[in-house]
C-alpha positions in Angstrom: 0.0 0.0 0.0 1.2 3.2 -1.3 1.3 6.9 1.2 -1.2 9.1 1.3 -0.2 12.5 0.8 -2.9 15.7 1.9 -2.7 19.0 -0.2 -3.9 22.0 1.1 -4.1 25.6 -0.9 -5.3 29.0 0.0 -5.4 31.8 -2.8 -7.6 34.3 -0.4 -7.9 35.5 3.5 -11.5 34.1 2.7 -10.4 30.9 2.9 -9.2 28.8 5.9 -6.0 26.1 6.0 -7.7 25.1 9.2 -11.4 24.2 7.7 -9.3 22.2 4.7 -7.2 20.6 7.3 -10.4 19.4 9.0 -12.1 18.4 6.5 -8.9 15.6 5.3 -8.6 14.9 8.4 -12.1 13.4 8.8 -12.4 12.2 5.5 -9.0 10.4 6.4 -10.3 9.2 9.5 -13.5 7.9 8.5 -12.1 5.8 6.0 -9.0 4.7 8.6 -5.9 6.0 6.6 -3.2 7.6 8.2 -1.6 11.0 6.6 2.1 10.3 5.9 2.7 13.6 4.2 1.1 17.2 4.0 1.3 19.7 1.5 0.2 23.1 2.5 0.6 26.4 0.2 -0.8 29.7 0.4 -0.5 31.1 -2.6 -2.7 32.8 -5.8 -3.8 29.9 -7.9 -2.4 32.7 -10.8 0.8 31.1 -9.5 2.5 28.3 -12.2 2.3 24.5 -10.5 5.6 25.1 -9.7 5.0 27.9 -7.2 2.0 25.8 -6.3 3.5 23.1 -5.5 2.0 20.5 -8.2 4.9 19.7 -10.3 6.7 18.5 -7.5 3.3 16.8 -6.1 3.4 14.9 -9.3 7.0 14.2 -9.3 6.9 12.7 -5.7 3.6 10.5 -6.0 3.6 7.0 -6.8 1.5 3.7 -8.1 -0.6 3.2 -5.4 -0.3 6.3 -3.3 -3.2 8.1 -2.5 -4.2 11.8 -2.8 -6.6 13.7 -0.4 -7.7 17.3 -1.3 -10.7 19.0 0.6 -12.0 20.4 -2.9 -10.8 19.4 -6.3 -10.3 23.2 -6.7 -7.1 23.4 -4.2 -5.3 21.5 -7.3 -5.5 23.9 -10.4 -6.8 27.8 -11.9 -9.3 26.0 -14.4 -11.3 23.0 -15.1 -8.9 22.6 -18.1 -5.9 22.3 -15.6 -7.9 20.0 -13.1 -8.9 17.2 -15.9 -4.9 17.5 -16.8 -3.7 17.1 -13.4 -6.0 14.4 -12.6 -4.9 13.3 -15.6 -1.3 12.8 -15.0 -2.4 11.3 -11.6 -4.8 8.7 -13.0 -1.9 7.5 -15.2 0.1 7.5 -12.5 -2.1 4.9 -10.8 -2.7 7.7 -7.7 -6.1 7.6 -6.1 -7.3 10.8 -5.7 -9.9 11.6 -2.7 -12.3 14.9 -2.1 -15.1 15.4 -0.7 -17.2 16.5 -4.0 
């Protein structure tokens, strides 16, 4: 069994690390997974992945590792950039888990 890996993003001082936090952390303890790793950025999703942290999120994921976000939104700018990151992840064999 691969590691499961949270992401967390803020772009806004609307938005709340904490309330994401929360919500993987229930989602991860509902379905009994422990969180090996955790990503947290707060930065504009104008940003490039790099700045955002994706690229490398990409480059350290493997088959069989698992992906938690609170909102499939955290990953990209555009729906366009969400299918391709999901995408890359699928083919990647990555399980990818939000709460949408």
């Amino acid at each position: 069994m691969g590691k499961t890996i949270a992401y967390l993003r803020i772009s806004t001082d609307q938005q709340d690390l904490e309330s994401q936090r929360l919500e993987i952390e229930n989602y991860a303890e509902s379905k009994n997974l422990p969180i090996d790793e955790w990503i947290q950025v707060e930065i504009s999703s104008r940003k490039n992945m790099r700045d955002r942290r994706i690229s490398e999120l990409i480059k350290m994921v493997r088959r069989g590792d698992r992906l938690i976000v609170s909102e499939l939104s955290r990953l990209a700018r555009s729906m366009r950039e969400t299918h391709n990151i999901v995408h890359d992840l699928s083919k990647r064999k990555v399980e990818i888990a939000s709460r949408e």
